[in-house]
C-alpha positions as CSV (number, residue, x, y, z in Angstrom):
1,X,193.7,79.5,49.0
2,X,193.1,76.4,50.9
3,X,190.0,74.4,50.4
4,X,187.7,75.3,53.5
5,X,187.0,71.5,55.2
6,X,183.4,71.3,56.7
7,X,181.9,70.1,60.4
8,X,179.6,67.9,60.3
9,X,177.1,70.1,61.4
10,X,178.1,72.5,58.3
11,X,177.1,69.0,56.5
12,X,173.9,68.6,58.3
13,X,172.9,71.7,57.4
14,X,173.7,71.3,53.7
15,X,171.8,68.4,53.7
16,X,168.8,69.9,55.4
17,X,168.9,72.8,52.5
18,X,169.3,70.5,49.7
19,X,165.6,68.7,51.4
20,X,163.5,71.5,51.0
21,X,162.3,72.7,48.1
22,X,161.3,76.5,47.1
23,X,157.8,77.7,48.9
24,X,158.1,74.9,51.7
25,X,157.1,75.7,55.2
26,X,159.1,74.2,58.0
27,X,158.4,73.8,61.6
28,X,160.6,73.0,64.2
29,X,159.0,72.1,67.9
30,X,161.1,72.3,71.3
31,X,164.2,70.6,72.1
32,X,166.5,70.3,75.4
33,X,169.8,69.4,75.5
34,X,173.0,70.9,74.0
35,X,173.1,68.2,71.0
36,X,169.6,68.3,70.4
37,X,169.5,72.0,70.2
38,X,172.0,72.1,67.7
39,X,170.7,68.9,65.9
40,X,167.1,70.3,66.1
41,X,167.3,73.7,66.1
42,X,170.4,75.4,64.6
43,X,171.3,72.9,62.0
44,X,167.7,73.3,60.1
45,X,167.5,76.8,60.9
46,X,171.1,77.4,59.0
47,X,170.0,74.6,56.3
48,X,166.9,76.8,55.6
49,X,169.0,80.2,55.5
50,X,171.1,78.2,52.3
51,X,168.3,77.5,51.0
52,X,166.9,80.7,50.6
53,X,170.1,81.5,49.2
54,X,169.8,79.5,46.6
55,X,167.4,76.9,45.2
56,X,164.2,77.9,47.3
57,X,164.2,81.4,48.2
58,X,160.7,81.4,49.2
59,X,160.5,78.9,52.0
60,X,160.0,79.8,55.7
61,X,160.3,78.8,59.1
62,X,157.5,78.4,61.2
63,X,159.0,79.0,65.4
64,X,162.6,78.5,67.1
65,X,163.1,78.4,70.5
66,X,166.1,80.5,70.4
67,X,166.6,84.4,70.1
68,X,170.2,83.2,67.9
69,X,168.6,82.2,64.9
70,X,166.7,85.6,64.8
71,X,169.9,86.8,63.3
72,X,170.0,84.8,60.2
73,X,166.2,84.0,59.8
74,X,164.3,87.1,61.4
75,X,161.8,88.0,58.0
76,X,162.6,84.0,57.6
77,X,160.1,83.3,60.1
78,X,156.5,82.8,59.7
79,X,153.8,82.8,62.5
80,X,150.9,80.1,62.4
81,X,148.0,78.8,63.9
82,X,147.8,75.4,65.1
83,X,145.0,75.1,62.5
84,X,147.3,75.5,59.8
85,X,149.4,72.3,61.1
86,X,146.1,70.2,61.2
87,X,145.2,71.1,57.6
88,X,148.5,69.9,57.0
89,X,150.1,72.5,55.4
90,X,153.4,72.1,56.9
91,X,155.9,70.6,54.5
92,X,158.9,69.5,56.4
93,X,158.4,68.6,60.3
94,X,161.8,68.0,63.2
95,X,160.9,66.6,66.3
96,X,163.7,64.9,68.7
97,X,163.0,62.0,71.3
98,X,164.5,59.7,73.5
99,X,163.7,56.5,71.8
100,X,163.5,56.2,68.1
101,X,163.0,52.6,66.2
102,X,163.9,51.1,63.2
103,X,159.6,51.7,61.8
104,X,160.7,55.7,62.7
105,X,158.3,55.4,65.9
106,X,158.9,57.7,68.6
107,X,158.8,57.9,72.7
108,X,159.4,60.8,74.6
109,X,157.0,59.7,78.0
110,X,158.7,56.8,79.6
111,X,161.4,54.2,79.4
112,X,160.4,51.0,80.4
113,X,157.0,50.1,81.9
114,X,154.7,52.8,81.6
115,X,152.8,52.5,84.6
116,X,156.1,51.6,86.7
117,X,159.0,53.8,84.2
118,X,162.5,53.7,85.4
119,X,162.3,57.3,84.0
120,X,159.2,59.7,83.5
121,X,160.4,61.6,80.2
122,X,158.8,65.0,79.9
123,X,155.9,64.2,77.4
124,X,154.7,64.1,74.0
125,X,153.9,67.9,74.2
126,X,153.5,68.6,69.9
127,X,155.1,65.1,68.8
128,X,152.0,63.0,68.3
129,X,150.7,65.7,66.1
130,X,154.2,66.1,64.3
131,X,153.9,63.1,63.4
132,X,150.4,62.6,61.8
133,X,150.0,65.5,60.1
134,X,153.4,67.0,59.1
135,X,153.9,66.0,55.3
136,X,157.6,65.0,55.7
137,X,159.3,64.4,59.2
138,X,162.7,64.5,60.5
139,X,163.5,62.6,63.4
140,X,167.0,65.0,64.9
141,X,168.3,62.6,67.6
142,X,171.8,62.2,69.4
143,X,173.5,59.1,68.1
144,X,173.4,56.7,71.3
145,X,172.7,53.0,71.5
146,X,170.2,53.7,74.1
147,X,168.1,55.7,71.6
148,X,168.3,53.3,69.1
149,X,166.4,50.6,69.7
150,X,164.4,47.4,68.2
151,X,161.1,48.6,69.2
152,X,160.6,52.0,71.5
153,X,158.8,51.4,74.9
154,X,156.0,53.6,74.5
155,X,154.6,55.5,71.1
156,X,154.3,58.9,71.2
157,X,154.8,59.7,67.6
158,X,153.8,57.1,64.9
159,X,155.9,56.4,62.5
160,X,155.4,53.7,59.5
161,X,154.6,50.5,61.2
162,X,154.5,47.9,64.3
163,X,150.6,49.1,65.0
164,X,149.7,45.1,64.1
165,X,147.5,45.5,61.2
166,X,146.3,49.1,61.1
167,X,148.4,51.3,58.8
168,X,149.0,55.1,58.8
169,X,145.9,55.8,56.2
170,X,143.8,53.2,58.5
171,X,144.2,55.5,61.7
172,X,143.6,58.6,59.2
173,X,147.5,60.1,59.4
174,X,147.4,62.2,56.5
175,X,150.8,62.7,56.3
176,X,153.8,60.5,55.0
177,X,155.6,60.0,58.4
178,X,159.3,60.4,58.8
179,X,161.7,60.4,55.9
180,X,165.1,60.6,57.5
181,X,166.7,60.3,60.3
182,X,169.6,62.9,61.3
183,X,172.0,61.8,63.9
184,X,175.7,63.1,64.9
185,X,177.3,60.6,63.0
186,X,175.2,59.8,60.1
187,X,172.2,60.1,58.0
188,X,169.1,56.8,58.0
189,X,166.1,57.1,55.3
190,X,163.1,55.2,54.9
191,X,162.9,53.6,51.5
192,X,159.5,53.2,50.1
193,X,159.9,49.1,49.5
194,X,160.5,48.8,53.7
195,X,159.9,51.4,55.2
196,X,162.5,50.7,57.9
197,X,165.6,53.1,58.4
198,X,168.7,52.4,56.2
199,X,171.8,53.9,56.8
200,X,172.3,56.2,54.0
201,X,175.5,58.5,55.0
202,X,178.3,58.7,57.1
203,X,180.3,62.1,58.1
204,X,183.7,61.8,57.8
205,X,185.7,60.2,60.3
206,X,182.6,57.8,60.9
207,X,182.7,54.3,60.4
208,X,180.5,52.1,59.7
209,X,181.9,50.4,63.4
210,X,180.7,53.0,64.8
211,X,177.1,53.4,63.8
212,X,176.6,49.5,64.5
213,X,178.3,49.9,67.8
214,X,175.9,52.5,69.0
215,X,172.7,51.6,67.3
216,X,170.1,49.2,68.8
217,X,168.5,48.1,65.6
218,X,168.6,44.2,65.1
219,X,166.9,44.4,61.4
220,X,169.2,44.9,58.4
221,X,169.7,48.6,58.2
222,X,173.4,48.5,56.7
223,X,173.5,47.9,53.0
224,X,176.3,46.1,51.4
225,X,178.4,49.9,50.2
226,X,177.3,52.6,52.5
227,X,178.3,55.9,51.2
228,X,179.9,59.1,52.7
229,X,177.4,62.1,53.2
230,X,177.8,64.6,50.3
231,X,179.5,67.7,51.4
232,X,178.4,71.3,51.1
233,X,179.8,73.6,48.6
234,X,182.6,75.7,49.2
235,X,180.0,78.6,49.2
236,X,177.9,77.0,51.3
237,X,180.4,76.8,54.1
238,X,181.5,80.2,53.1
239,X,177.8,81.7,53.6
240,X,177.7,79.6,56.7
241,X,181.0,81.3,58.1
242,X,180.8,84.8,57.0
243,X,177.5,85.3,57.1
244,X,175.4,83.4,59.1
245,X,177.6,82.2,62.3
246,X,180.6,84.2,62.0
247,X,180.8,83.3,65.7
248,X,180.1,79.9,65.7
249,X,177.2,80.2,68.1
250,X,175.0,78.3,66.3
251,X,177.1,75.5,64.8
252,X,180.3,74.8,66.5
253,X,183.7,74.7,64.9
């Protein structure tokens, strides 16, 4: 039998399942947009089902915004209160944007000016609080130069630094901010001695070319050997398949 080759999104997922660890809680907000659906939405939810099927099979999921994932994560899914977000007991966060920069800083209200925008975005609706009190954050954003940039035009969700000289424990942000940042052709982190994103993976097929060619950064984020993303299992993208999207709905093929 042939060896099964995965999708990047089978590789997302993977990588989303091997991030949480048994008893955590995740919470994913809203997202719009066929990429950012599946970045924000499906992948996690499908990471979280592998989970559960193997290393942590008591972590949860806190709201989807799609009737799909029912199928794969009904008794998966949890219901809270908002005041079990602000006593931060939420392990792993995903919130999307159109503007993410190289501190992890978010902006999903304007580009551009704010009180003259060449576009009026829809809003920070849960971000700001995503941000601040979620213990670990992923930032699930299509790959594009124009989201990528040096410093994003407005702050909706704080990320590590650029605030001048107040820090994350100065404004009283209990939680760590983001620790990755998931894209359609790679994987950034945050390491602890910077705090700005890193490249960290490439899917195959991805170049490092690529991710310079559409990424807005102008700090060093590419380190001298950049490695390839580590694949899922052969059971992984077996369970993925056969069991939970048999019809590709969730995570296209």
């Amino acid at each position: 039998m042939s060896e099964l080759v995965p999708t990047k999104w089978e590789i997302m997922a993977s990588i989303i399942s091997h991030e949480l660890k048994d008893g955590d809680v995740m919470f994913l907000g809203m997202s719009t947009g066929e990429i950012t659906t599946i970045l924000h939405t499906y992948v996690p939810g499908v990471g979280l089902a592998l989970a559960r099927r193997s290393h942590a099979p008591n972590c949860y999921i806190t709201s989807t915004d799609s009737l799909l994932m029912e199928g794969i994560l009904g008794d998966n899914m949890r219901v809270i209160s908002a005041a079990n977000i602000y006593l931060g007991e939420i392990d792993i966060g995903l919130s999307s944007c159109a503007q993410v920069d190289k501190w992890g800083n978010q902006n999903i209200v304007s580009i551009g000016d704010y009180d003259n925008p060449s576009v009026r975005l829809v809003g920070p609706i849960l971000q700001p609080t995503h941000l601040a009190y979620m213990r670990r954050e992923i930032i699930a954003v299509d790959h594009e130069a124009r989201n990528f940039v040096d410093k994003v035009d407005f702050i909706s969700g704080v990320g590590h630094q650029d605030l001048g000289d107040v820090s994350r424990e100065a404004l009283g942000l209990p939680g760590t901010g983001p620790c990755m940042i998931m894209t359609d052709l790679c994987i950034f982190d945050f390491p602890p001695e910077t705090k700005q994103a890193t490249l960290k993976w490439i899917y195959p097929g991805v170049t490092v070319d690529k991710v310079r060619a559409n990424t807005g950064f102008v700090h060093d984020y590419i380190p001298e050997n950049v490695n390839p993303a580590p694949l899922p299992t052969q059971e992984e993208i077996r369970l993925i398949r056969e069991e939970f999207d048999p019809g590709a709905q969730l995570l296209p093929r």
